[in-house]
N, C-alpha and C positions, 0 to 999 in steps of 0.2 A: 315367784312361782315354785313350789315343790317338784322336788324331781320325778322323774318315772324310772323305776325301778326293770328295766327289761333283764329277766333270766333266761338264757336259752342257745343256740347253737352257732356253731362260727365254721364255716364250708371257704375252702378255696371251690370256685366252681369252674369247671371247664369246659368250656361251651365251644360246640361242635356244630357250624351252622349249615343245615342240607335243606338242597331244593325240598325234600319229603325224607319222613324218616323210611330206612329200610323194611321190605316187607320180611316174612320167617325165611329162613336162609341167603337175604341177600345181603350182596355188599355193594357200598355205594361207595363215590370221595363225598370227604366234606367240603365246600367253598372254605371255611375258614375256620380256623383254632384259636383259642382268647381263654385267659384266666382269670378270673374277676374276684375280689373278695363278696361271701356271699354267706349264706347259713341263712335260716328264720329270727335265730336271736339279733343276729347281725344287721340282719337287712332292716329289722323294724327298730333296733338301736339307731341305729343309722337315717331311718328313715325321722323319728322324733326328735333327733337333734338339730337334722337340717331342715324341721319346722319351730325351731328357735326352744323345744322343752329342756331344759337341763337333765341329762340323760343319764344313766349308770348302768355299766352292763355287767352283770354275775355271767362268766363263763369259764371252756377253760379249750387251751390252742396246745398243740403238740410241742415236739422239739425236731421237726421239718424247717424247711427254709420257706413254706407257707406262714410260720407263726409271724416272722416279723412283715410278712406284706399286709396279711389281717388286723395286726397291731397298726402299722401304719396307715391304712385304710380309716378304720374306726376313729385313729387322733384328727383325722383330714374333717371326719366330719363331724368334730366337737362331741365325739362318745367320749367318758370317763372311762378310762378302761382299769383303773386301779385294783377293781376288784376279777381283772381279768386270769386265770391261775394256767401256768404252765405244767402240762402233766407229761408221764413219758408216752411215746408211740407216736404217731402221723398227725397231723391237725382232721379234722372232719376233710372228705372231699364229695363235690356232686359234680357227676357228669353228668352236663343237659345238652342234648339233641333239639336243638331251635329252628324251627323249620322257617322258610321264606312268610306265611302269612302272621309269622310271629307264637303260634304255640309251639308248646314244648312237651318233651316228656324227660324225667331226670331219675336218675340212678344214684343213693345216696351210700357212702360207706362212713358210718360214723367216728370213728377213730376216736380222738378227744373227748367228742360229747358225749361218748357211751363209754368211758373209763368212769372208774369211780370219784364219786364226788364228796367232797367235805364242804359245808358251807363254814365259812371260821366267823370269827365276832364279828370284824367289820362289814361284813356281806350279811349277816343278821340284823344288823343295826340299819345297813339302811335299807332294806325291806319294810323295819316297822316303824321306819321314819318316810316312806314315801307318799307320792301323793296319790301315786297309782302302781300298779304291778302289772306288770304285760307277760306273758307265760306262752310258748308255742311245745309243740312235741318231736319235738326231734332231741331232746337230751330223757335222760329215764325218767319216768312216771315219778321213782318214788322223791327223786329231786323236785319235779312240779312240785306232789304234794306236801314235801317241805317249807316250798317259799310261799305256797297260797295259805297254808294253816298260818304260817308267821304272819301273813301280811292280813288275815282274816284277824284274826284275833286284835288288832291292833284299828281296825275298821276302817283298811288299807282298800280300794277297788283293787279287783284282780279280773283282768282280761284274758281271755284263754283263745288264741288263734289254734282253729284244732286241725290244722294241717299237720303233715309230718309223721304219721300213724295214723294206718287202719285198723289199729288193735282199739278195744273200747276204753271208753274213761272210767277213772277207780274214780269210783261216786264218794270217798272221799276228795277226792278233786272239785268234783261238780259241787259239791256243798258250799264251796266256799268261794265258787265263783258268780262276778256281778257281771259278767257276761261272756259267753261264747259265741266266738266267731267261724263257722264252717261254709263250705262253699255248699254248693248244693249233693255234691257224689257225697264229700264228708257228711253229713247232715243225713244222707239215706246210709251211709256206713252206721251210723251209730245210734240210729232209733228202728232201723230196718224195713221201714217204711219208704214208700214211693217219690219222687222229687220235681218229676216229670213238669206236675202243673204247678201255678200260683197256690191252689186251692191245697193241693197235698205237701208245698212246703210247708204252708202256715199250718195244718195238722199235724206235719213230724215236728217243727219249730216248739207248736202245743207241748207234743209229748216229750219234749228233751228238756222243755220249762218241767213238767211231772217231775223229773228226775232231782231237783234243786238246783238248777239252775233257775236268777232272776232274769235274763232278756237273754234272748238267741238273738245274732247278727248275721241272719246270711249273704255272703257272697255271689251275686250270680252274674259277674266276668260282663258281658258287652249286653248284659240285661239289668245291670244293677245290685241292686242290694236291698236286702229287705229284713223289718228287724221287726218281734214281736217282745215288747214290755211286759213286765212284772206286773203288769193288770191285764195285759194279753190284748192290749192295742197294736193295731197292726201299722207299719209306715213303711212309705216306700220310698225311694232315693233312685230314678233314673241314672244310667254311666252317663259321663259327658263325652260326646259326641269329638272326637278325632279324626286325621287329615288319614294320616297313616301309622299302625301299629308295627313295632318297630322289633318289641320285644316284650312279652308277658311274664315274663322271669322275675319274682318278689313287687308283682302288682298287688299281691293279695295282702301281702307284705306292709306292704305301702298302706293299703288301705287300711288294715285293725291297727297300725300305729298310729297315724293321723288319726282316725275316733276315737283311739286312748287319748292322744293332746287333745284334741275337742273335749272331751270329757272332763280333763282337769282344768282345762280354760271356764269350765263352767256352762258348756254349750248347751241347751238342750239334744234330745238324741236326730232330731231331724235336721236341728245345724250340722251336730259333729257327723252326721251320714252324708250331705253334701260337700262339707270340708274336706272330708274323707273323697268322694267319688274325685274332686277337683285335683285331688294331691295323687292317688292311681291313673289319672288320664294323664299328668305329664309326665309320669312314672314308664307308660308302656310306650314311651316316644324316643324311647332311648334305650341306649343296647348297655346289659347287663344288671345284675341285681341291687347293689349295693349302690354301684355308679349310680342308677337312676335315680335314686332318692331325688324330690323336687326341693327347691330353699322353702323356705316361706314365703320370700319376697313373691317369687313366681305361682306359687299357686294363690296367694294374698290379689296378686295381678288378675289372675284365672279367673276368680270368682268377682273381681271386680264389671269383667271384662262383657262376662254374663249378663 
């Protein structure tokens, strides 16, 4: 199988977990403190290798005592990290406030992944040797648009998870991407349109295909997913159904990496949207981002099980 090529952000996350988050001026204890290796690049790196793809991850980690736990993190779960680059100043950090029924809300400071970037030869090369490209926002734009033009040109897919910024996408970006993945707020962020119903995703979904995007993938958390094609067919993918949520932290994560390995497995999109939701349901059953990545074996199990 060809590798997937994930470019994108590497978070030590600090997770704060409270009965509710605080209202405006208040102070609350947290029950508990936890540090997890995490980031969007990270977590979907992460997440496609412990679904068995041969993974590569372009990024770059400080020189904190975060860099070697993220380093070590990534090797545990079979990420290449060769092309991972040490820059000066702090690793990325995200503090997330995880409440008891499992959502969250997170504070990011970018540190590493918003220094500047060089991509050098070997980290070009295997962009326009990949079999796919996975691209989130949380490192600078014009970094995106450097590895999606490489990996366009080369008739590389490129997957664009569009968490991470509410700023909009440079439609150099969208040009060259084979699909975006937003939740439903991202999805009303960046076409400025309503998200509320079925009926006004698949109209924003419409108009963010306008843009040159081929297929939008939306996100919609314990309602599903829902994706409109390059011919503007619509399909839809139920969540699978769990005992208890545990933790929502790089579900979403979880989920556009798995649709990327479905994709280069060869899935059709309403397979890799089921494989996808299988691989997010054992993802949100477990505390922290990167930790929860599911194997293969286990969501192979999941879907069996069904």
């Amino acid at each position: 199988m060809s590798h997937i090529l994930v470019a994108g952000s590497l978070n030590a996350d600090i997770v704060l977990s409270l009965a509710r988050v605080p209202a405006k001026g208040e102070t609350l204890a947290a029950r508990g403190l936890a540090t997890h290796p995490g980031g969007k690049g990270g977590n979907q790196a992460a997440a496609a290798a412990r679904l068995g793809c041969p993974t590569r991850l372009v990024a770059q980690v400080g020189q904190d005592a975060q860099a070697s736990m993220l380093r070590d993190a990534l090797t545990s779960c079979g990420v290449d990290i060769t092309l991972v680059q040490q820059v000066e100043g702090p690793c990325g950090t995200a503090v997330i406030l995880l409440e008891e029924d499992g959502d969250n809300r997170i504070i990011i400071h970018g540190g590493a992944n918003t220094a500047p970037w060089q991509l050098g030869a070997d980290a070009r090369a295997a962009i326009s040797s990949a079999g796919a490209v996975l691209l989130q926002r949380e490192i600078p734009e014009a970094v995106n648009v450097e590895v999606a033009q490489l990996a366009h040109a080369q008739g590389v897919p490129v997957v664009l998870d569009a968490g991470g910024s509410a700023s909009p996408v440079s439609p150099h970006l969208l040009r060259c991407l084979t699909v975006i993945s937003p939740n439903e707020t991202e999805l009303q962020g960046l076409t400025g349109l309503p998200t509320e119903s079925e009926e006004q995703i698949v109209a924003a979904a419409h108009a963010l295909r306008s843009q040159g995007v081929q297929t939008v993938l939306v996100k919609l958390g314990s309602r599903g997913s829902l994706l409109v094609d390059s011919e503007g067919v619509v399909l839809r993918q139920p969540a699978q159904k769990v005992e208890r949520v545990v933790d929502t932290t790089g579900a979403g994560d979880c989920f556009t990496a798995a649709f990327a390995v479905g994709l280069l497995e060869g899935r059709p999109y309403q397979e890799a949207m089921r494989f996808a939701s299988a691989a997010a349901a054992l993802c949100i059953q477990v505390a922290g981002a990167m930790p929860s990545m599911p194997s293969r074996h286990d969501v192979d199990a999941a879907l069996a099980a069904q």
